[in-house]
OpenMM code with the backbone's topology and positions (N, CA, C; nanometers):
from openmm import Vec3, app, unit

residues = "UNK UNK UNK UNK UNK UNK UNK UNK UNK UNK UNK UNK UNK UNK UNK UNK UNK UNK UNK UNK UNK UNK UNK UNK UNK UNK UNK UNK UNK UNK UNK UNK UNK UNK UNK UNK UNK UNK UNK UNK UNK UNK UNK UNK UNK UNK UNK UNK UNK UNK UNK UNK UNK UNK UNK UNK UNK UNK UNK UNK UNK UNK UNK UNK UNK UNK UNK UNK UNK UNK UNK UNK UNK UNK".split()
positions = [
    Vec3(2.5866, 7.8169, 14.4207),
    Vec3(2.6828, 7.8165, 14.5279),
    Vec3(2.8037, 7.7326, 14.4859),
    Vec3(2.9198, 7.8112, 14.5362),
    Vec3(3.0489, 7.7218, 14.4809),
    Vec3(3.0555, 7.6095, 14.5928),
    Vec3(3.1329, 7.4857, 14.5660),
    Vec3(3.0957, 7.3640, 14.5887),
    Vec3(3.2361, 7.3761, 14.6866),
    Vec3(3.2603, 7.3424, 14.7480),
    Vec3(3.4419, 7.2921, 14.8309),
    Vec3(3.4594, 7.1769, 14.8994),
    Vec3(3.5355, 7.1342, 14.9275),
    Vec3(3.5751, 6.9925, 14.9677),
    Vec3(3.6489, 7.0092, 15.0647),
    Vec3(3.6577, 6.9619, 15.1684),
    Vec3(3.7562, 6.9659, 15.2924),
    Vec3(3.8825, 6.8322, 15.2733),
    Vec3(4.0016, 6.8822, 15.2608),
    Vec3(4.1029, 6.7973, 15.2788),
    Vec3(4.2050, 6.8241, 15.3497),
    Vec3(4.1931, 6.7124, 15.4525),
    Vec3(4.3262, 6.7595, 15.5600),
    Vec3(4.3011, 6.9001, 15.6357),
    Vec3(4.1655, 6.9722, 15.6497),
    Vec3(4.1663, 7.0619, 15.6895),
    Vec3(4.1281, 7.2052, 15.6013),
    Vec3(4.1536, 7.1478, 15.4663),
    Vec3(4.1890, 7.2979, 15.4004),
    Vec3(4.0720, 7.2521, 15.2723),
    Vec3(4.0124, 7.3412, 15.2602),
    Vec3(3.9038, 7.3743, 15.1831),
    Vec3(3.9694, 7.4248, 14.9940),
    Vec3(3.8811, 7.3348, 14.9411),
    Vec3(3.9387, 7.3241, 14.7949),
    Vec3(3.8153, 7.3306, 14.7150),
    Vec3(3.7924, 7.3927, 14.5986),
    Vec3(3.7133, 7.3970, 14.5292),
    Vec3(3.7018, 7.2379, 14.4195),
    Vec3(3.5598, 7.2364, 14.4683),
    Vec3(3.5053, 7.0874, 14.3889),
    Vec3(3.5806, 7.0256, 14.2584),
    Vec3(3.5461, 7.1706, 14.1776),
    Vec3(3.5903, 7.1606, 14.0351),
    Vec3(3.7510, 7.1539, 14.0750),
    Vec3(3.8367, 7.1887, 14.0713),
    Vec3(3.9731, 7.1581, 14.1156),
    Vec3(4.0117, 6.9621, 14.1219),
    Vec3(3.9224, 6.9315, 14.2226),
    Vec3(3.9430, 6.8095, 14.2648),
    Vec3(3.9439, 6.7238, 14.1020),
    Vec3(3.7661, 6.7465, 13.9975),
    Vec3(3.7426, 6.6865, 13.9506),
    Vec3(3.8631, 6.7207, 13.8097),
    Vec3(3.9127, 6.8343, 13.8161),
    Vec3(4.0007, 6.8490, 13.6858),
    Vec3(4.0826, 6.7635, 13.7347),
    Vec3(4.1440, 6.7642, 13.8117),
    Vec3(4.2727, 6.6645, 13.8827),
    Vec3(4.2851, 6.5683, 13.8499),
    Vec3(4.1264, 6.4975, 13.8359),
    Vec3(4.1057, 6.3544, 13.8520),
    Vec3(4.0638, 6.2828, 13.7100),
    Vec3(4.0278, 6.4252, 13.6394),
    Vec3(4.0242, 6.4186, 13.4911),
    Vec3(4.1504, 6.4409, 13.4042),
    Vec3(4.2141, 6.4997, 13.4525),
    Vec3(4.3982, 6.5037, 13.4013),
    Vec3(4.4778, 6.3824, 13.4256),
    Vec3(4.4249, 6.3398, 13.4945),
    Vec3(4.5258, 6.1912, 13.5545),
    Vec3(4.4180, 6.1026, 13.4612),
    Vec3(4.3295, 6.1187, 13.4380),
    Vec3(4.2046, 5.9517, 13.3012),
    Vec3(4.2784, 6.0115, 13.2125),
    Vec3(4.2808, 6.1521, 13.1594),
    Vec3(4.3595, 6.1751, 13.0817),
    Vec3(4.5076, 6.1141, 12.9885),
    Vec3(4.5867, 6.1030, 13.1023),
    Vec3(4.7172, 6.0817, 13.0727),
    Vec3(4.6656, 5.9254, 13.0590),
    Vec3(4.6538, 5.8353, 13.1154),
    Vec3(4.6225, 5.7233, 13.0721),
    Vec3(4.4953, 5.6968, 12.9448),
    Vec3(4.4375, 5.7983, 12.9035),
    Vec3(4.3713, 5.7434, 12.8243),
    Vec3(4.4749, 5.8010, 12.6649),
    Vec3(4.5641, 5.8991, 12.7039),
    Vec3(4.6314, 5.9612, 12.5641),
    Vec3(4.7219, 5.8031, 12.4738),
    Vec3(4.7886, 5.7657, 12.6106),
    Vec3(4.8363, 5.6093, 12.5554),
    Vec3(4.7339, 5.5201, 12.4421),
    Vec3(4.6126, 5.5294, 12.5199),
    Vec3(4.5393, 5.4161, 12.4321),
    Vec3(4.4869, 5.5240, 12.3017),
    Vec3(4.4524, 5.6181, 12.3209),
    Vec3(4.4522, 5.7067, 12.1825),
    Vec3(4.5536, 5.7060, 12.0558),
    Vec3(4.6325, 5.6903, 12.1485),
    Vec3(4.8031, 5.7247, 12.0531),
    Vec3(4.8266, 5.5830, 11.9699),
    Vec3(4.8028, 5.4693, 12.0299),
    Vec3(4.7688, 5.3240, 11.9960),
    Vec3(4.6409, 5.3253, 11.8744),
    Vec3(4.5563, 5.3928, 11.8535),
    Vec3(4.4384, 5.3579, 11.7674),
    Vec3(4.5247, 5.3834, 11.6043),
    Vec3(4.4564, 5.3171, 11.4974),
    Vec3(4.5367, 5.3570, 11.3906),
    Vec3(4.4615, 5.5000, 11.3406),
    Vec3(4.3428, 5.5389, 11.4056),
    Vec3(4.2945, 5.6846, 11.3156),
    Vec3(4.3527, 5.7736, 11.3887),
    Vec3(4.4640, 5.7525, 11.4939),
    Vec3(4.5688, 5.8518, 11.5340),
    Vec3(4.6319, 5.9116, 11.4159),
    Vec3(4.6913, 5.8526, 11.3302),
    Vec3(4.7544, 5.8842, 11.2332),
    Vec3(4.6731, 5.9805, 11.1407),
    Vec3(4.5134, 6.0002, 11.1101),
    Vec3(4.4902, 6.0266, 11.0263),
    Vec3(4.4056, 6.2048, 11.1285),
    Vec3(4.4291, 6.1749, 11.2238),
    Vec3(4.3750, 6.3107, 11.2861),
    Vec3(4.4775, 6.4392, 11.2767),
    Vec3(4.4426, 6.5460, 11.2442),
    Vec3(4.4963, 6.6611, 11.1761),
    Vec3(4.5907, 6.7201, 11.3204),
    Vec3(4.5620, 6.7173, 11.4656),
    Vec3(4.5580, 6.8071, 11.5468),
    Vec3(4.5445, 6.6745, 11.7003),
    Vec3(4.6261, 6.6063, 11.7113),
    Vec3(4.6234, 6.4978, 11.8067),
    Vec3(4.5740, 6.5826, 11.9328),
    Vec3(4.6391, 6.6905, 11.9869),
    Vec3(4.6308, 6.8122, 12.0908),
    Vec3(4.5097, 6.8506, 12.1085),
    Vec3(4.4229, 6.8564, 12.0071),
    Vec3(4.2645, 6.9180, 12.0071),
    Vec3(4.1941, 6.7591, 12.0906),
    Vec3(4.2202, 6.6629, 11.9931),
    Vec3(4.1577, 6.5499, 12.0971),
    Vec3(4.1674, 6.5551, 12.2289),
    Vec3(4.3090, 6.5367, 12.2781),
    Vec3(4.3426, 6.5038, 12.4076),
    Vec3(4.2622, 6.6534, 12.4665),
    Vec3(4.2316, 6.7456, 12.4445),
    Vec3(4.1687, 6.8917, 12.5173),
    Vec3(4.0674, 6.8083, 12.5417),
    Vec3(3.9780, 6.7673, 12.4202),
    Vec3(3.8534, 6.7336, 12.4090),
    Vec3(3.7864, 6.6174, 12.4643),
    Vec3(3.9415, 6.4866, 12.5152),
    Vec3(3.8740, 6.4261, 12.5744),
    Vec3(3.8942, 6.4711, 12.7573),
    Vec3(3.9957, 6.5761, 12.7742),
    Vec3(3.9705, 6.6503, 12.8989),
    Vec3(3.8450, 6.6736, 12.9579),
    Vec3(3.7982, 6.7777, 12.8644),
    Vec3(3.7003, 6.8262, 12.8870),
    Vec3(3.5646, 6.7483, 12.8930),
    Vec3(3.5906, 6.6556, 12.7930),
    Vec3(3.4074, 6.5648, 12.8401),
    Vec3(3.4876, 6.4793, 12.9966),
    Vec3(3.5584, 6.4457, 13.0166),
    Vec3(3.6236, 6.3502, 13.1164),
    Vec3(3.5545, 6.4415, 13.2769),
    Vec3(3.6056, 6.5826, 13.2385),
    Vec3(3.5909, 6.7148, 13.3311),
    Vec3(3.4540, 6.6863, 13.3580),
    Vec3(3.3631, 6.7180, 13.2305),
    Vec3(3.2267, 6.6944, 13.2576),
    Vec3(3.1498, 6.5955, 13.3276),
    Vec3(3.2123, 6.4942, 13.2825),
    Vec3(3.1036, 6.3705, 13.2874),
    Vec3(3.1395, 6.3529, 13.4802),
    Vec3(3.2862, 6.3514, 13.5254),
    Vec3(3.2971, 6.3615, 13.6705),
    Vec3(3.2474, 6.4791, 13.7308),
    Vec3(3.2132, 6.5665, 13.7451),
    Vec3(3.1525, 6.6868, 13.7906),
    Vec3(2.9967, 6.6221, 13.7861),
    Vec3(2.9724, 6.5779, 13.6969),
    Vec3(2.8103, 6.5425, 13.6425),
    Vec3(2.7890, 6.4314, 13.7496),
    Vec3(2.8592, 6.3469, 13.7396),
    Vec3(2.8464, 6.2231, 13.8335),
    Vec3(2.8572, 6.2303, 13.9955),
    Vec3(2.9635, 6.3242, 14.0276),
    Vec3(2.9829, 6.4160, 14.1668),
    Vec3(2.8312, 6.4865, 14.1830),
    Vec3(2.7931, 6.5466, 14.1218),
    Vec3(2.6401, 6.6650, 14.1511),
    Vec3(2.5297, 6.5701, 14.1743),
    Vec3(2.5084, 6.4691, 14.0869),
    Vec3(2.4008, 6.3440, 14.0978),
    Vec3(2.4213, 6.2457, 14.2335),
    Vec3(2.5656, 6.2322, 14.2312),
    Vec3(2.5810, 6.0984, 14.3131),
    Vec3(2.6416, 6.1322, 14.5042),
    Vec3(2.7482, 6.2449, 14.4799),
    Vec3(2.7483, 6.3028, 14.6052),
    Vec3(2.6970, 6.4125, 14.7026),
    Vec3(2.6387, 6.3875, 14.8562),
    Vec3(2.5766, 6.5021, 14.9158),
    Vec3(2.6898, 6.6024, 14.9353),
    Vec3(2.6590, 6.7696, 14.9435),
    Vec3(2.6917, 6.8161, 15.0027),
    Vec3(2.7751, 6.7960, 15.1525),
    Vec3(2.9212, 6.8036, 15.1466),
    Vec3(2.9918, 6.8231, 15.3072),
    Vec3(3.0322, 6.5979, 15.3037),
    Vec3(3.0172, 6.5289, 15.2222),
    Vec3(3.0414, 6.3928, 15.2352),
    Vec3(3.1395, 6.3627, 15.2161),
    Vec3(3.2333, 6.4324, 15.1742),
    Vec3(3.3602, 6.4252, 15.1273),
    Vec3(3.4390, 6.5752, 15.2661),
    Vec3(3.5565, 6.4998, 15.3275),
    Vec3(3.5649, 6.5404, 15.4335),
    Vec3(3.7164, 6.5172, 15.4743),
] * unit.nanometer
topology = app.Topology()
chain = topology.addChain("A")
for resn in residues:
    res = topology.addResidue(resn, chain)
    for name in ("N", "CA", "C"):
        topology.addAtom(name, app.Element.getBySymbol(name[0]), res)
């Protein structure tokens, strides 16, 4: 079953919320990436930042399914 979230009235899909919230760790985590010195030596800086999207995507979705009930978010 797809998951939705009520905000302000209007019904939003779960995953939506958690990309959102994984695009915004994102942008603050590209800074401290860009800062490391094996920045320099990575072929494809763009593939990281996807890659740390995507576990970021995961790991909040993962933590949302374990940690929040159904309809608690409102």
């Amino acid at each position: 079953m797809i998951e939705e979230i009520r905000i302000f009235g209007v019904y939003m899909p779960a995953g939506l919320l958690w990309a959102a919230l994984a695009m915004i760790l994102t942008f603050f985590a590209r800074d401290w990436v860009h800062r490391l010195p094996l920045h320099w030596l990575i072929w494809q800086p763009a593939l990281i930042e996807l890659a740390i999207f995507v576990l970021l995507w995961w790991g909040i979705a993962s933590l949302a399914d374990a940690y929040l009930r159904p309809g608690v978010i409102s």
